[in-house]
One Martini backbone bead per residue (centre of mass of N, CA, C, O) as a GRO file, in nm:
protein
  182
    1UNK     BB    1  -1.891   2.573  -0.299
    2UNK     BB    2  -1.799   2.305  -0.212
    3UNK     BB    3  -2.013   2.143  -0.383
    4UNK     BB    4  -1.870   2.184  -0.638
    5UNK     BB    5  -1.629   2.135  -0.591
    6UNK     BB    6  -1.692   1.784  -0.529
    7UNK     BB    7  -1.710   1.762  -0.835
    8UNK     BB    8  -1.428   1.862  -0.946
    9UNK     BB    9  -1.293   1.623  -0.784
   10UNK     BB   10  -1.438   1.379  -0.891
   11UNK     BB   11  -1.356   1.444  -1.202
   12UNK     BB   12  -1.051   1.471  -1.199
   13UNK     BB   13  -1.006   1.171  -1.064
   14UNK     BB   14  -1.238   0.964  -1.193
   15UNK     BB   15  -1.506   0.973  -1.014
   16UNK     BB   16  -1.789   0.900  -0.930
   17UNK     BB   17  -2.124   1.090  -0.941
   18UNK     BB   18  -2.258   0.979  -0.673
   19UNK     BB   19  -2.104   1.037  -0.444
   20UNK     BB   20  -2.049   1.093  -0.154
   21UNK     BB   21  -1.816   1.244   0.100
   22UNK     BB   22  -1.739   0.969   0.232
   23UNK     BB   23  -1.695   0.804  -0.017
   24UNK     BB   24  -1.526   0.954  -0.145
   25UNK     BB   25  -1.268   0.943   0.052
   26UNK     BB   26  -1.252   0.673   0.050
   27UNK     BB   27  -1.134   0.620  -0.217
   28UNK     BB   28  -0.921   0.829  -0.261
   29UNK     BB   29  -0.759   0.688  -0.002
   30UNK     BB   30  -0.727   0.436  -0.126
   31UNK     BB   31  -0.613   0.510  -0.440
   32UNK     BB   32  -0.364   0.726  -0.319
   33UNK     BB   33  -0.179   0.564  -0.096
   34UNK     BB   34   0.170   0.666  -0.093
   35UNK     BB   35   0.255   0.834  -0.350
   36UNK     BB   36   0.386   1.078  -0.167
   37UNK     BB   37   0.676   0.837  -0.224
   38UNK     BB   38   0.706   0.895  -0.558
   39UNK     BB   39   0.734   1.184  -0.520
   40UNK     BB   40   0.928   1.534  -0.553
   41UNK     BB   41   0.717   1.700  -0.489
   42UNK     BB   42   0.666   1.948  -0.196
   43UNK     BB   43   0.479   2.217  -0.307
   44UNK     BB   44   0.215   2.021  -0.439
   45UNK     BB   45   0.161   1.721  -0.437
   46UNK     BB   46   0.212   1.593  -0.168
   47UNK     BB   47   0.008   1.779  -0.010
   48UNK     BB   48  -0.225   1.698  -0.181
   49UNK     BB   49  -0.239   1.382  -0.119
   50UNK     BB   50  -0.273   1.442   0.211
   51UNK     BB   51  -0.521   1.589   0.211
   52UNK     BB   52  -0.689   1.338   0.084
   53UNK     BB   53  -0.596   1.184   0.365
   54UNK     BB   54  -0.815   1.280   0.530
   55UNK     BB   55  -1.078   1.211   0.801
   56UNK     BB   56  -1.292   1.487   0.769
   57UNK     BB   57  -1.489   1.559   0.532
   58UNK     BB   58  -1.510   1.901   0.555
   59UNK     BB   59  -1.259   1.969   0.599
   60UNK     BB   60  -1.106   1.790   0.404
   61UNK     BB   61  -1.233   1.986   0.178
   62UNK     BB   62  -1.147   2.239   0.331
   63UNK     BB   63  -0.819   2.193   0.250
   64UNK     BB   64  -0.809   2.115   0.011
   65UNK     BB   65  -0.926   2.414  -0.154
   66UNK     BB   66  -0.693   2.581   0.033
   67UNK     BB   67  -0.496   2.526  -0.104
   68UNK     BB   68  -0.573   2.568  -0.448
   69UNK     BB   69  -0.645   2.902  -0.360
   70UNK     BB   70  -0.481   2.968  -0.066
   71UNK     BB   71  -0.799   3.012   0.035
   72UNK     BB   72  -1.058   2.989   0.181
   73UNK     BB   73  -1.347   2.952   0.025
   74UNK     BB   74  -1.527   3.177   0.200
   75UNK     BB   75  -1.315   3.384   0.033
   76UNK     BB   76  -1.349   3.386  -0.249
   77UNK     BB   77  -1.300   3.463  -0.560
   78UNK     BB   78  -1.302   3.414  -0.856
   79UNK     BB   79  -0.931   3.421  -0.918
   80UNK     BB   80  -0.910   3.158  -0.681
   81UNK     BB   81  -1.123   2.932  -0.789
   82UNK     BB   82  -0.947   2.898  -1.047
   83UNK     BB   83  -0.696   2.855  -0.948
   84UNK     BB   84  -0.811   2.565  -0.799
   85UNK     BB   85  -0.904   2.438  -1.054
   86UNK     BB   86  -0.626   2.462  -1.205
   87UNK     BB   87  -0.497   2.280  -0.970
   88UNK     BB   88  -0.692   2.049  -0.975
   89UNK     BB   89  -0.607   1.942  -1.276
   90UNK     BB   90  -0.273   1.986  -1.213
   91UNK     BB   91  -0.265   1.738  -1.014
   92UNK     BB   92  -0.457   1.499  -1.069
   93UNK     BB   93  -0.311   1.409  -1.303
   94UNK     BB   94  -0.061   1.372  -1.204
   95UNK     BB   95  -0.171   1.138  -0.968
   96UNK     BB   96  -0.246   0.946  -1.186
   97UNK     BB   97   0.028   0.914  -1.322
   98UNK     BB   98   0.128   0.798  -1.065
   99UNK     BB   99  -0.089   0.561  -1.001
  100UNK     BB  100  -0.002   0.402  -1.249
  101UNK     BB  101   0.302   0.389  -1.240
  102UNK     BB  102   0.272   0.210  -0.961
  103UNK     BB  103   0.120  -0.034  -1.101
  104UNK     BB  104   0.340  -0.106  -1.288
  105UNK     BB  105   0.558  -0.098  -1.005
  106UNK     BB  106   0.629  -0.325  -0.813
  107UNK     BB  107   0.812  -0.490  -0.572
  108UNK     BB  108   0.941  -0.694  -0.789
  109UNK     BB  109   1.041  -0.499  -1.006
  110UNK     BB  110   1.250  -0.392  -0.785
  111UNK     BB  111   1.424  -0.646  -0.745
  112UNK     BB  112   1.470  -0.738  -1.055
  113UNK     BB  113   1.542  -0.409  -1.195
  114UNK     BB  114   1.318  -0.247  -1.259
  115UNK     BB  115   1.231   0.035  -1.464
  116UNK     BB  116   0.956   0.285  -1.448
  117UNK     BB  117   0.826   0.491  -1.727
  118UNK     BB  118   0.669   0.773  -1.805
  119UNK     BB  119   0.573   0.895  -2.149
  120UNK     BB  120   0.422   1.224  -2.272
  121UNK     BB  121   0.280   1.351  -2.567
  122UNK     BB  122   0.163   1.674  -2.655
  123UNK     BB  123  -0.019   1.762  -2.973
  124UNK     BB  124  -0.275   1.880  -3.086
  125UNK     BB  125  -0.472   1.687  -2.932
  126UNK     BB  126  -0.223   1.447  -2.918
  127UNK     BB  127  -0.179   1.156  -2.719
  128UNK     BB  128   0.102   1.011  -2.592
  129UNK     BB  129   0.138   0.711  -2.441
  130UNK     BB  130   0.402   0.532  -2.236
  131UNK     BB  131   0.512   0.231  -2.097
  132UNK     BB  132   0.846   0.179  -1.923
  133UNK     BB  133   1.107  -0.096  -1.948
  134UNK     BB  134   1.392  -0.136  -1.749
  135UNK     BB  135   1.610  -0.383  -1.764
  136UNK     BB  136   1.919  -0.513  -1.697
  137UNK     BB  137   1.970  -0.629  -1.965
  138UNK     BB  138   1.949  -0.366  -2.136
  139UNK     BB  139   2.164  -0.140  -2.017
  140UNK     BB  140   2.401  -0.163  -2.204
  141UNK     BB  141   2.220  -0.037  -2.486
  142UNK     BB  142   2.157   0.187  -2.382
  143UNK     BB  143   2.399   0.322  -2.273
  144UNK     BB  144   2.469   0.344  -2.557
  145UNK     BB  145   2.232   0.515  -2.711
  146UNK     BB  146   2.277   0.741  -2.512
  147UNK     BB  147   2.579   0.825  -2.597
  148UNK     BB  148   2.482   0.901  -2.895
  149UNK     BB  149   2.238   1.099  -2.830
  150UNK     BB  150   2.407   1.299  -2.684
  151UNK     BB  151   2.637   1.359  -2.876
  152UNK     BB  152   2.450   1.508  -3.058
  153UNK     BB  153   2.299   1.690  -2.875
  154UNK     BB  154   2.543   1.850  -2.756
  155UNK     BB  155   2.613   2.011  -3.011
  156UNK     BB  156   2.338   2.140  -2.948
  157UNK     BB  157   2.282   2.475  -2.736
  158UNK     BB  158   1.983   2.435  -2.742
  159UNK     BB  159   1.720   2.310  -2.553
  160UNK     BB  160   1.476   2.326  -2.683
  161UNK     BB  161   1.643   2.193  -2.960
  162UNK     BB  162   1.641   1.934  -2.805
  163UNK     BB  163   1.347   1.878  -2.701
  164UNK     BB  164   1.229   1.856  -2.981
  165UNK     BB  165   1.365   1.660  -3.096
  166UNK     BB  166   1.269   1.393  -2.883
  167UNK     BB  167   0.957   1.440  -2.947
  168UNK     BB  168   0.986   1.358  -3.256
  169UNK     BB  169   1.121   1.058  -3.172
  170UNK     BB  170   0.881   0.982  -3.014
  171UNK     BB  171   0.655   1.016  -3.238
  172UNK     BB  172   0.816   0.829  -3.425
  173UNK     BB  173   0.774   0.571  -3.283
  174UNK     BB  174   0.466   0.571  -3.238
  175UNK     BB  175   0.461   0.537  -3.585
  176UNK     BB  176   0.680   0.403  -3.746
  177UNK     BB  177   0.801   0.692  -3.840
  178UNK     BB  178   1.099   0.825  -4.006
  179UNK     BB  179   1.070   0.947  -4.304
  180UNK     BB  180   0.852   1.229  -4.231
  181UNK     BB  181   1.174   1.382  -4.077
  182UNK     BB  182   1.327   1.371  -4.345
   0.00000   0.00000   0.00000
């Protein structure tokens, strides 16, 4: 059970599939360490992290499908399995999501007032994503843009139809082409 779990943690995390299981821990324990400081997720994500980064393999290894199964890996049934397999691949990708957006907020970036976010969205099979930088010198212009489109937004009182609006502008970006939209 551990051997396949081991494979589908390798593939979730985009990790060569020939590592063994302490080199597995050592790489991922490099390339993620650190990053439950920029997680908010209290109760998935940086628990996560956290198993991620223990010392001892074969623990390792079952402490993270125990968290994913929610019972230890000997218990599982099929419905067990799924749900950890399930949650390991919501998780890995938020992880990468996270360690992707980290490597390029650095802490000069941070001293000179820049702000970084990732923003994606997922459409029949179709995925947008950009990392945006938020500079002090555009603070002024941005603040006046959300304020107007604030303004729009407010008038409309349903939620989805406020969110369903942003997507679609973010699409029209991403295409340079809102002519399509109207």
């Amino acid at each position: 059970m551990l051997e396949k779990f081991s494979k589908q943690l390798r593939q979730a995390l985009q990790l060569e599939a020939e590592l063994d299981l302490a080199s597995l821990r050592l790489q991922i324990k490099a390339r993620f360490s650190g990053l439950e400081y920029y997680s908010p997720d209290k109760e998935g994500l940086i628990p996560f992290i956290r198993r991620l980064q223990n010392n001892q393999d074969t623990a390792w290894l079952e402490s993270i499908a125990t968290f994913l199964g929610r019972i230890p890996p000997m218990k599982w049934h099929e419905e067990h399995r799924l749900e950890a397999e399930n949650r390991l691949y919501e998780f890995s990708q938020r992880l990468i999501d996270l360690a992707k957006l980290h490597s390029q907020s650095t802490e000069e970036s941070h001293k000179k007032g820049v702000k970084t976010v990732l923003i994606r969205t997922i459409r029949q099979g179709k995925e947008i994503e950009h990392l945006v930088y938020i500079e002090n010198k555009q603070r002024k212009k941005i603040t006046e843009a959300v304020k107007k489109i604030h303004q729009t937004l407010d008038k409309i009182s349903d939620h989805q139809l406020q969110l369903a609006i942003l997507a679609e502008l973010f699409e029209g970006l991403d295409n340079n082409n809102y002519k399509d939209l109207i």
